[in-house]
N, C-alpha and C positions, 0 to 999 in steps of 0.2 A: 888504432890507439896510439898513444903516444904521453909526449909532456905534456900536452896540453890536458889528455884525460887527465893523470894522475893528479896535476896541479887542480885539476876540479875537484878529482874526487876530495883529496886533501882537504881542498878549501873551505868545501862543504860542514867539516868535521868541528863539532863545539870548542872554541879555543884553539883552532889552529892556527899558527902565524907561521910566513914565510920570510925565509932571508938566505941569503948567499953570502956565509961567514969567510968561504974562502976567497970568494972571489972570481971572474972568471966564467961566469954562467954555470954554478950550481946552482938547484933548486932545494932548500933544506927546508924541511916543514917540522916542525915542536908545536909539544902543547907541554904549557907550565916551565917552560923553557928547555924542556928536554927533546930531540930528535925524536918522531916517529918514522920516516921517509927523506929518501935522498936521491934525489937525479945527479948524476954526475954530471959534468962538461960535455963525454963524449954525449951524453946523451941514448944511452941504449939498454936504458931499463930503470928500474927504482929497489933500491934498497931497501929492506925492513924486516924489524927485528922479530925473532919468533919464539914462541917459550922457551924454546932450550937449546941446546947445539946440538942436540939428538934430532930433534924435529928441524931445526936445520939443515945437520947430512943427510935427513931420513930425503928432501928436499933436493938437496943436491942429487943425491944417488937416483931419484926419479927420475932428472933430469925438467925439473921443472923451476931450477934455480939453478944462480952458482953464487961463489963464495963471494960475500960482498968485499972487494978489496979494500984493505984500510979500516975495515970495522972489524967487532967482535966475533967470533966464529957463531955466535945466537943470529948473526945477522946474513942476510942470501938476498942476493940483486936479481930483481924477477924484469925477466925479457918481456917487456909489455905487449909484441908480437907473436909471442910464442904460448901463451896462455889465454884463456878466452876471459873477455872484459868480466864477468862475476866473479874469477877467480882472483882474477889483479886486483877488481875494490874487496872481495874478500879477507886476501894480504895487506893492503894497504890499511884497513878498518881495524882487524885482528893486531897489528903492528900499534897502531892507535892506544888501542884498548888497555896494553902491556903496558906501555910506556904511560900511560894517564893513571892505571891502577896503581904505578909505584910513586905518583905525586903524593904529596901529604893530604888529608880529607879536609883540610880546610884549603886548601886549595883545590882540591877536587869540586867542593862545593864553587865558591868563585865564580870557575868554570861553566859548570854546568847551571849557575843563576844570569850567568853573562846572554 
């Protein structure tokens, strides 16, 4: 697994668009203009956001994430190596789902007519 998965999985996802706001070789994928997933530069894993900062440390302290640096504590950078591929489109999907359900429903529709 790697960038290459996640930029699939991503890809695949209704309304997903990709861009590199910072520059540099990030991968950042939105839908409705919001982030759902984030490859950094270094490149060693993806970011994404989770219901809450409770289920994030719950996450962390599993040791099946770590803190996503530069984001919100809701959010945990998942080692694409270190997790088996259903678990990583799992997080990646789930991350989706949060950040699209807090779009507005007329945008939400849009979306999902597109």
């Amino acid at each position: 697994m790697g960038r290459a998965t996640v930029n699939e999985i991503c890809k695949a996802l209704p309304g997903a668009e990709w861009s590199d706001p910072w520059g540099g070789g990030h991968d950042a994928w939105k839908v409705g203009g919001k982030m759902f997933a984030c490859i950094g530069a270094a490149g060693d894993g993806v970011s994404v956001k989770t219901p809450s900062i409770e289920d994030a440390q719950l996450l962390i302290e599993m040791q099946r994430a770590v803190k996503a640096p530069y984001f919100h504590r809701s959010w945990v950078r998942v080692d694409w190596d270190a997790v088996p591929a259903d678990e990583l489109r799992d997080r990646i999907e789930g991350s989706y789902r949060i950040i699209f359900a807090g779009l507005t429903k007329k945008l939400q529709r849009q979306i999902a007519g597109s």
